[in-house]
MITORRO-58801 format. One line per 5 residues: number of its first residue (from 1); their letters; for each residue x, y, z of C-alpha. Coordinates in nm, 4 decimals. Last residue first. Layout:
BEGIN
NUM	A	X/Y/Z | ...
This chain:
BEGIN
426	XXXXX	-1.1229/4.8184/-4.1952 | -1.0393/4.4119/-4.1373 | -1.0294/4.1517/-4.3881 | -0.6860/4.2579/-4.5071 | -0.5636/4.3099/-4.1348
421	XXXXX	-0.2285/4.1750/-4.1864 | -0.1169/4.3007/-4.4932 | -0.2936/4.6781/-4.4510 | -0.1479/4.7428/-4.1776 | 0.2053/4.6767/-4.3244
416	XXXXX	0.1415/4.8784/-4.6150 | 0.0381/5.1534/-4.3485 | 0.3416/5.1014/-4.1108 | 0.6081/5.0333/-4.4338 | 0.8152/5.3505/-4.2976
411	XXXXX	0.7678/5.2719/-3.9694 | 0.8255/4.8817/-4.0052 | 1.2154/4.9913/-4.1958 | 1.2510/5.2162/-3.8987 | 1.1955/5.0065/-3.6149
406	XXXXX	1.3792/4.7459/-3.8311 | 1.6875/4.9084/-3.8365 | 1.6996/5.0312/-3.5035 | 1.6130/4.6576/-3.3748 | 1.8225/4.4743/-3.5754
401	XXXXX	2.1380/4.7394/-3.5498 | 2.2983/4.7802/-3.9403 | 2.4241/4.5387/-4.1881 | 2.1752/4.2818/-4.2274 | 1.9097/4.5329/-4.2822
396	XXXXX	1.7627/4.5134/-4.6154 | 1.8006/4.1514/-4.5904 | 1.5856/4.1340/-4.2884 | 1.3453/4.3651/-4.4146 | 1.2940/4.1606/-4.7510
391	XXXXX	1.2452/3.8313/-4.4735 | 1.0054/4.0990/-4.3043 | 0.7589/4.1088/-4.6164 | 0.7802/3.7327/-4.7038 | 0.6520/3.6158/-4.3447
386	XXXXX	0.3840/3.8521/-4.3328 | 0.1482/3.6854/-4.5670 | 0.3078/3.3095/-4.4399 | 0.2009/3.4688/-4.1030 | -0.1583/3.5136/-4.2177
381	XXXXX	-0.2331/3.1399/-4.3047 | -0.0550/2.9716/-4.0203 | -0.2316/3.2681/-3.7534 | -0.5960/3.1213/-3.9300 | -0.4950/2.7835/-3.9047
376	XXXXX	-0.3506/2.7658/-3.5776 | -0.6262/2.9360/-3.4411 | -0.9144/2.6861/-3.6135 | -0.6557/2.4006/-3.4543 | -0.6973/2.5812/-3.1080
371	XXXXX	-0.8891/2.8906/-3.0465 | -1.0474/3.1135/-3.2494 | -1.3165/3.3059/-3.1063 | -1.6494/3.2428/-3.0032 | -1.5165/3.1093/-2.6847
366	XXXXX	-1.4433/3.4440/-2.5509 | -1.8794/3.5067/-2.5714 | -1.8617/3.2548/-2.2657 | -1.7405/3.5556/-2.0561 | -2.0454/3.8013/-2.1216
361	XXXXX	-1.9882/4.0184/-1.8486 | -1.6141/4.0850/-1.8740 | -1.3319/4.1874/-1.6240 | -1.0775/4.3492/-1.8375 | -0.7047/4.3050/-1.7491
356	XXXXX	-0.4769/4.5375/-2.0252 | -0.1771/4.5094/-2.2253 | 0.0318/4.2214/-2.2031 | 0.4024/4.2635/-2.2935 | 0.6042/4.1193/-2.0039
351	XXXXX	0.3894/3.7876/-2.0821 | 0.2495/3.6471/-2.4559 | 0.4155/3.9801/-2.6193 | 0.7496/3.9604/-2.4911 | 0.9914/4.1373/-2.7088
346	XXXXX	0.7159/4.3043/-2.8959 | 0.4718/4.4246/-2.6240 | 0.7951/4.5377/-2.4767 | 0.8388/4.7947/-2.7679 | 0.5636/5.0390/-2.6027
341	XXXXX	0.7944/5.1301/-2.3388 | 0.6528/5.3829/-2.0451 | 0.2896/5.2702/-2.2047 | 0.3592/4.9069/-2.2023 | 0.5395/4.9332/-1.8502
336	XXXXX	0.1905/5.0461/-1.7199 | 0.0152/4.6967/-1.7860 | -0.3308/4.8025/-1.7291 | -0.5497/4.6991/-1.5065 | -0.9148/4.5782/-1.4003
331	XXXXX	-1.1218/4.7400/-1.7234 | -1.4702/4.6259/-1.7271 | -1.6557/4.4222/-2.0295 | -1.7678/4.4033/-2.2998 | -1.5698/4.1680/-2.5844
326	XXXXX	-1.4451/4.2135/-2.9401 | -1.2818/4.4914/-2.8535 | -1.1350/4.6673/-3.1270 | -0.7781/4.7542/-3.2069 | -0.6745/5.0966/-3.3232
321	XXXXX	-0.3349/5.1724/-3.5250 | -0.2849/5.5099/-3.5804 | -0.0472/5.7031/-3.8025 | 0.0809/6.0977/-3.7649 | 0.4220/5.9827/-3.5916
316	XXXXX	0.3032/5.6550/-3.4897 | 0.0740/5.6097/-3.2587 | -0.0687/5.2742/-3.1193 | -0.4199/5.2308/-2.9697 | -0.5788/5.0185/-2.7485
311	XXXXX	-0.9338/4.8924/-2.6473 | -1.1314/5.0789/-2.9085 | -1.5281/4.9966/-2.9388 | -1.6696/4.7431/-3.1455 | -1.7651/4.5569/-2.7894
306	XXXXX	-1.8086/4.7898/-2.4981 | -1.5627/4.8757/-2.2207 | -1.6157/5.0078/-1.9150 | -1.3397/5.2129/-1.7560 | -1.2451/5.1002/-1.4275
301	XXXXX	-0.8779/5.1245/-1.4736 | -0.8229/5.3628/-1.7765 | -0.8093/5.2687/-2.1302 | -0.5209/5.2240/-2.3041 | -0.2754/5.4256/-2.5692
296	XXXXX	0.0786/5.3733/-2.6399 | 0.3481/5.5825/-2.7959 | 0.5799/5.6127/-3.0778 | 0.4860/5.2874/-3.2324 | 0.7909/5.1020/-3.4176
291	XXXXX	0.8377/4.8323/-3.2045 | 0.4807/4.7396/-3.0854 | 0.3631/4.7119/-3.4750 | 0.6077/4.4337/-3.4748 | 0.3350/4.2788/-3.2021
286	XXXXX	0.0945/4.2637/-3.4718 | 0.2166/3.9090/-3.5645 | 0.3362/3.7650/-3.2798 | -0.0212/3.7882/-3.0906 | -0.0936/4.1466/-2.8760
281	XXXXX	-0.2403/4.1322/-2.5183 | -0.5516/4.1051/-2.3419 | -0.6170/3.9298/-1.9872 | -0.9469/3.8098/-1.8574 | -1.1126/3.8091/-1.5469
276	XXXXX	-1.3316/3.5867/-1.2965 | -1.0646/3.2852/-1.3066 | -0.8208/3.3613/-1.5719 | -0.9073/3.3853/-1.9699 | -0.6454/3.4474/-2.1512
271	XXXXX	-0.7338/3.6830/-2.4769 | -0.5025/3.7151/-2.7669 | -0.5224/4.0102/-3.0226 | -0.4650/3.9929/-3.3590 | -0.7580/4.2021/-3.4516
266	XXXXX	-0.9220/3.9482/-3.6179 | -0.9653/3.7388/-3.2950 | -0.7490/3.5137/-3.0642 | -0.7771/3.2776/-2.7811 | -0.5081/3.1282/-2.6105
261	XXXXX	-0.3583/2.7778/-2.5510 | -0.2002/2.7355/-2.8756 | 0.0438/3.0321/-2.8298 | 0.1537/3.0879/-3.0976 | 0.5268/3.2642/-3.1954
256	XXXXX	0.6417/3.4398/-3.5579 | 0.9315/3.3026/-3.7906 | 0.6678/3.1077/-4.0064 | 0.5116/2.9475/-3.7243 | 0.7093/2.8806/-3.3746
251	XXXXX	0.5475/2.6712/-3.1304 | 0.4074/2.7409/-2.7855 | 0.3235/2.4595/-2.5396 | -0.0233/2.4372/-2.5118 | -0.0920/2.0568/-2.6942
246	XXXXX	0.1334/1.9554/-2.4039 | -0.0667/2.0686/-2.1362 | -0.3873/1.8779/-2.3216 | -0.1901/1.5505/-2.2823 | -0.4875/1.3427/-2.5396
241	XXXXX	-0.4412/1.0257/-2.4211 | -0.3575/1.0986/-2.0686 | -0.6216/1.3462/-2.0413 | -0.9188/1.0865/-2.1489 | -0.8723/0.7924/-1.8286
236	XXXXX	-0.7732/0.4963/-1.8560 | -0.9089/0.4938/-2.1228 | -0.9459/0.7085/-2.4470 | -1.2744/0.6193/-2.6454 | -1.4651/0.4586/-2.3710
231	XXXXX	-1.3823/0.7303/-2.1315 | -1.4491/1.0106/-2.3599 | -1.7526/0.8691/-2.5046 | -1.9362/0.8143/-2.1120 | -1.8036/1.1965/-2.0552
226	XXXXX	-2.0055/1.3157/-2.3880 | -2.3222/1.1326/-2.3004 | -2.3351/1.2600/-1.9225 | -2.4807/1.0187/-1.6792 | -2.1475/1.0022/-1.4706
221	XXXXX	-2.0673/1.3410/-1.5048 | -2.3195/1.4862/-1.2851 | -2.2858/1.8815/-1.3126 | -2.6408/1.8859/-1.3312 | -2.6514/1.7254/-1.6726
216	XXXXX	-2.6757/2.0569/-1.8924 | -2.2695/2.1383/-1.9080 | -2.1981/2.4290/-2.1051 | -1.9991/2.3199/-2.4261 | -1.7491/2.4704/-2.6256
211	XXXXX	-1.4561/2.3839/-2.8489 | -1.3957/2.0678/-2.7132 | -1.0558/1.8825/-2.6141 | -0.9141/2.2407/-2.4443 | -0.9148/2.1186/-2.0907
206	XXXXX	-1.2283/2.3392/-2.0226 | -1.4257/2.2176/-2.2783 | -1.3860/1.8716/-2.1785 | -1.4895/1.9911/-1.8320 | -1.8032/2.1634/-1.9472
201	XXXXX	-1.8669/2.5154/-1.8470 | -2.0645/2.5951/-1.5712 | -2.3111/2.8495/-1.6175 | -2.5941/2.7133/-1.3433 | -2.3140/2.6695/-1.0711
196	XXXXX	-2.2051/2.9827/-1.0972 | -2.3521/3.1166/-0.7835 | -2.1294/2.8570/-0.6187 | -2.3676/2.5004/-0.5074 | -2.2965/2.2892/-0.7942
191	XXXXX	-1.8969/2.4057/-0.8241 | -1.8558/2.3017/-0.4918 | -2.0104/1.9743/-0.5328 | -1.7946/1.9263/-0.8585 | -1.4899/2.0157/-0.6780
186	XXXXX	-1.5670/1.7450/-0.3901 | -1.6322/1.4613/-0.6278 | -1.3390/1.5198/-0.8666 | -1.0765/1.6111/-0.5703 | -1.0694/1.2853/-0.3499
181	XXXXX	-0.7261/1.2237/-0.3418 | -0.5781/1.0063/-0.0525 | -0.6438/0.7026/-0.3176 | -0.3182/0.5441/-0.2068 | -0.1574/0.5578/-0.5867
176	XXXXX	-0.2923/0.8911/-0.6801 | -0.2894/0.8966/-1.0971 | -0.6882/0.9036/-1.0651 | -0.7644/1.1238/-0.8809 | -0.5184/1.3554/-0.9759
171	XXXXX	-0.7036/1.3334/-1.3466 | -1.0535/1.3711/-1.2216 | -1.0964/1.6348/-1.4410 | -1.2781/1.8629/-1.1770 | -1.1421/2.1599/-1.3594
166	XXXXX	-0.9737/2.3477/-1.0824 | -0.8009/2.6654/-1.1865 | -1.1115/2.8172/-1.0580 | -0.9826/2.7972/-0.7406 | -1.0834/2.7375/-0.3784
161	XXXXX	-0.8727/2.8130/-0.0985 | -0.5656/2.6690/0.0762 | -0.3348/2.9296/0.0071 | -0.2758/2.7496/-0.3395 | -0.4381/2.4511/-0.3799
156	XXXXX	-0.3149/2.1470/-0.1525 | -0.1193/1.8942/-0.1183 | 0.1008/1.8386/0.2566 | 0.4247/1.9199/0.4244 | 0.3523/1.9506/0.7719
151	XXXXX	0.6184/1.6838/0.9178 | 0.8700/1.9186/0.6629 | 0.7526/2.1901/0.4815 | 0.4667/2.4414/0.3968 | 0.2933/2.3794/0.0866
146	XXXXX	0.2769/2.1176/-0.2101 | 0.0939/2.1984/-0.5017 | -0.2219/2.2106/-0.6421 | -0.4556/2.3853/-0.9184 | -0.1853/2.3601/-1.2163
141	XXXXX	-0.4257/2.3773/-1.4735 | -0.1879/2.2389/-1.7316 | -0.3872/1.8764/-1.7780 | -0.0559/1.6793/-1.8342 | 0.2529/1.8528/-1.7061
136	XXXXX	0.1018/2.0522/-1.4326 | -0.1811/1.9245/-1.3045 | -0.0179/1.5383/-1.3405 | 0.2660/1.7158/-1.1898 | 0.0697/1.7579/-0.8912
131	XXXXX	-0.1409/1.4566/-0.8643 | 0.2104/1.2572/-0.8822 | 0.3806/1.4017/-0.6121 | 0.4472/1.1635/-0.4351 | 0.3404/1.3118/-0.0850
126	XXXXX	0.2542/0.9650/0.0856 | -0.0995/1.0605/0.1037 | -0.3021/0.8183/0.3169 | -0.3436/0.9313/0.6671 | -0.5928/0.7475/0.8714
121	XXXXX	-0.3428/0.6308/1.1053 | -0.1927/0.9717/1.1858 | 0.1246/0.9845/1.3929 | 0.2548/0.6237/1.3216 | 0.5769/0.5395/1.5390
116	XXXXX	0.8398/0.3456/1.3620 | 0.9518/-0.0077/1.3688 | 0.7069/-0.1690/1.1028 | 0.5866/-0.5229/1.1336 | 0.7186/-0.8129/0.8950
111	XXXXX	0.9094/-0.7264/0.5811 | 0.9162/-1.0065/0.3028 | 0.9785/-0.7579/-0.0010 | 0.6639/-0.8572/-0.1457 | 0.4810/-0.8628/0.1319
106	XXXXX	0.5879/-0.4939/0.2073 | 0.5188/-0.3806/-0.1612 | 0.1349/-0.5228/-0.0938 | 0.0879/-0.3460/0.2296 | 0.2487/0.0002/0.0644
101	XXXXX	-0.0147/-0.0371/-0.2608 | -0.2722/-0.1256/0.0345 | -0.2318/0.2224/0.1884 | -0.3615/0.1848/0.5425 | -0.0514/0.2515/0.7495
96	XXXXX	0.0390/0.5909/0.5742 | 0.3081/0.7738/0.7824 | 0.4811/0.4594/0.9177 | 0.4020/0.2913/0.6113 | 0.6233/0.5041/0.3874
91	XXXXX	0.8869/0.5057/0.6916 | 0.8588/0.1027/0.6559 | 0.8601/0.0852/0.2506 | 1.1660/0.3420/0.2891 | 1.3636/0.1005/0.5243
86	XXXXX	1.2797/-0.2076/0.3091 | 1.3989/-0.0438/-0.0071 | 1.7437/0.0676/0.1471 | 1.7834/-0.3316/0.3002 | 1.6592/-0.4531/-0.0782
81	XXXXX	1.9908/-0.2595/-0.2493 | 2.2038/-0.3566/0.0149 | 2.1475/-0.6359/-0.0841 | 2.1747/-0.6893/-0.4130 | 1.8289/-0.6176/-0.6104
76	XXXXX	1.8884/-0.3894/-0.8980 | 2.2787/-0.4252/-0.9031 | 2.4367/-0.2116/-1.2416 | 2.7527/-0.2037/-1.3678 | 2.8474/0.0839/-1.5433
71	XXXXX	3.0648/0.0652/-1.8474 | 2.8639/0.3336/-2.0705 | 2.6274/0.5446/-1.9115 | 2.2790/0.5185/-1.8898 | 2.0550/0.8162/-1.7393
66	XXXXX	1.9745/0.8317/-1.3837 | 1.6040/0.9732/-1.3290 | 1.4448/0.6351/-1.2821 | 1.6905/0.4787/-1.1728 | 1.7383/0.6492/-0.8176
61	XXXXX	2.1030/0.6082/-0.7490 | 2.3347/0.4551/-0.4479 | 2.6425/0.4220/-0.4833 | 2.9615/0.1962/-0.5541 | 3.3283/0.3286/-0.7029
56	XXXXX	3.5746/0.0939/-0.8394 | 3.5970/0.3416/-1.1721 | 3.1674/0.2876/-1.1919 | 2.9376/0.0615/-1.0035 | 2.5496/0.1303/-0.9749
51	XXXXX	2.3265/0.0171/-0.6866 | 1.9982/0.0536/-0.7125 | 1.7005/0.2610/-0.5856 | 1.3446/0.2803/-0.7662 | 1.2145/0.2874/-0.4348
46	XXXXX	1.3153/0.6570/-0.3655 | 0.9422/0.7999/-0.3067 | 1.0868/1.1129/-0.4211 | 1.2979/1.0671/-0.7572 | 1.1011/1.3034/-0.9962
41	XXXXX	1.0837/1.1932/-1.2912 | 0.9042/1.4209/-1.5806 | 0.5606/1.2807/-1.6225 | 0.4163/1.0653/-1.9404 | 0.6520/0.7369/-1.8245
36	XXXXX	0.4542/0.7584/-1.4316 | 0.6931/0.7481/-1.1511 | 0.6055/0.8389/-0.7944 | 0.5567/0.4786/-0.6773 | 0.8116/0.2621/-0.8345
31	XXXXX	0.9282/-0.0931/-0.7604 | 1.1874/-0.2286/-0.9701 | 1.1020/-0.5491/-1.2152 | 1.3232/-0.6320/-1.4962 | 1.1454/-0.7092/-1.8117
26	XXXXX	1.4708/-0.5853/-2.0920 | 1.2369/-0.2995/-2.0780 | 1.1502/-0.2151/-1.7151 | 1.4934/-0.2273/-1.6763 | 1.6070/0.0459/-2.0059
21	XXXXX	1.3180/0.2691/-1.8701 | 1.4400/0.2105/-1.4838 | 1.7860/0.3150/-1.6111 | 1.7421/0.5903/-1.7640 | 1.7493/0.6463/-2.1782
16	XXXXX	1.9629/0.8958/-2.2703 | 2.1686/0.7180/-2.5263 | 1.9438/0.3834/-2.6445 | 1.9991/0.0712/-2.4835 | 2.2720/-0.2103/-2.4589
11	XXXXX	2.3257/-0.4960/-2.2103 | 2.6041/-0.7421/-2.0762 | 2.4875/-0.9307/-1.7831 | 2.5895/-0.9450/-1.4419 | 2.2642/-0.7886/-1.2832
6	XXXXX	2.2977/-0.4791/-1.5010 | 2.5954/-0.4295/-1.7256 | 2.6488/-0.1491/-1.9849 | 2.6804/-0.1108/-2.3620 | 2.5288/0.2556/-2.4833
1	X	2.3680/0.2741/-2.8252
């Protein structure tokens, strides 16, 4: 616990809390508008300023990304502290005139007329930042971001076209303070009239909360079954109960990496699917197979590719390892560094180390395979059969070079090895 000051009285709160958490908790007001406690802070909008004391020292500090310190003293509304608020509620409403969350914090603050020119009174984004990380940190589809700078700085997707990285969760929407985003509506009536439109996949599905579903409502959410049940079971609003970004970040199992956010199949490959394509590359678990191989075969660009036939291959010596497609589809790329080093695909299997780009036909056949708790299950169950093998490698080796030594003990054990992890598999 930390012992500090705020307001003239004596305080405590827990080590590397900030200071708007430990305010907001002892039921001290400050006025926020780019903070949200699920998103990392940020600091823009500046309103959460106070003034903090330390060694005779005063300044200025956003609270809520200033973390607690012991013997600070703390002024959340001197005033000095209400002049800097008033100054940035009055550039705030020079740019957005309109917003009713900036009317309301102007009453509140007692603030009469505005001194600065307006450019654009219809403008109501006051670049937060919110919908962004929202994208980012809580859905993970990271569709928009800021771009260019200054008077021009604005949100939008990257270089200003439409992407598939788009959901139409609504969640921007919906975190926007000023209601400047309109993103749900507009996406969905985009997605109605592509040449898509008829496959689309359901949002839910799309944010990782259901294993698959193609929408069959005309892409109108509102009378849909499952979206009515998502909003009554987890409001405000589905993707802030359930973080679905969060649920991706990778975790370590038994020594060996997941990726919860992929797909994978009984080959041990992973499959990412990206807008019209899809991208292929080894899971932890065969990836030790990357170290030892002599060399690496793929197919060519533009080769087509059938499922149950060979997508890549690694020699060693006299030994082959093929993997199987479980997909059709065209090849796009190839990740050339693979073949130049083949042990990449070990260091960094989920990026450096992907193997190949295939453009498929059948794209909604990738959802057939595992993929989220079923794929956590399935790697869990194999990597505590692998797990025991390379612990005996690891004491084998403790004297000599890790990677020599176990390049060599995995070539000598390739077929037992093999055999391990793809048990079910010829």
């Amino acid at each position: 616990m930390v012992s500090l000051t705020i307001n003239g009285k004596k305080v405590r709160g827990s080590e590397g809390s900030t200071l708007l958490e430990l305010c907001r908790e002892k039921g001290i007001s400050i006025p926020t508008l780019c903070y949200h406690p699920d998103l990392s802070p940020q600091g823009s909008c500046r309103l959460c300023t106070v003034e903090v004391f330390k060694d005779g020292k005063r300044r200025m500090v956003t609270a809520c990304n200033f973390p607690i310190q012991s013997g600070i003293e703390v002024w959340t509304h001197s005033s000095p502290v209400l002049r800097v608020r008033r100054l940035l509620i009055e550039l705030l409403l020079a740019r957005c005139p309109e917003a009713n969350v900036l009317q309301t914090l102007a009453r509140e603050l007692g603030m009469e007329g505005n001194r600065f020119y307006t450019k654009d009174p219809k403008e109501r984004c006051i670049l937060c930042g919110l919908c962004i990380r929202t994208c980012r940190e809580i859905v993970g589809a990271n569709a928009i971001g800021f771009s260019q700078r200054g008077t021009a700085k604005k949100v939008s997707t990257p270089f200003e076209v439409d992407s598939d990285q788009c959901i139409a969760c609504g969640a921007c929407e919906f975190i926007c303070p000023t209601g400047a985003i309109q993103m749900e509506m507009d996406r969905i009536r985009k997605i109605k009239t592509s040449d898509t439109g008829m496959k689309r996949y359901c949002r839910y599905m799309r944010l990782g909360l259901i294993d698959f579903m193609i929408c069959s409502n005309g892409f109108e959410c509102w009378r849909c079954e499952l979206d009515q049940r998502m909003e009554d079971q987890f409001p405000p609003h589905p993707v802030f109960a359930l973080k679905p970004a969060k649920k991706r970040i990778p975790l370590e199992i038994e020594s060996f990496i997941f990726h919860p956010d992929l797909f994978y199949d009984d080959q041990h490959l992973w499959f990412k699917p990206m807008d019209s394509w899809i991208k292929v590359g080894l899971d932890g678990l065969s990836s030790v197979f990357a170290l030892a191989a002599d060399s690496i075969w793929l197919p060519s660009e533009g080769e087509h590719i059938r499922e149950g036939e060979e997508i890549a291959q690694f020699i060693q010596e006299d030994k082959k390892l093929i993997f199987i497609s479980p997909i059709t589809g065209k090849v796009l790329g190839i990740n050339r560094d693979i073949l130049e080093s083949p042990s990449l695909a070990w260091r960094d299997p989920y990026h450096r180390g992907w193997l190949l780009m295939i453009q498929s036909e059948e794209k909604e056949k990738i959802y057939r395979l595992y993929s989220g708790e079923r794929a956590k299950e399935w790697f869990t169950e194999r990597a505590k059969e692998m797990k025991p093998i390379l612990k005996d490698l690891e004491e084998t080796g403790a004297s000599k070079d890790r990677e020599v030594w176990r390049k060599e003990e995995i070539q000598k054990k390739w077929i037992f090895l093999t055999r391990i992890l793809f048990s079910n598999k010829p």
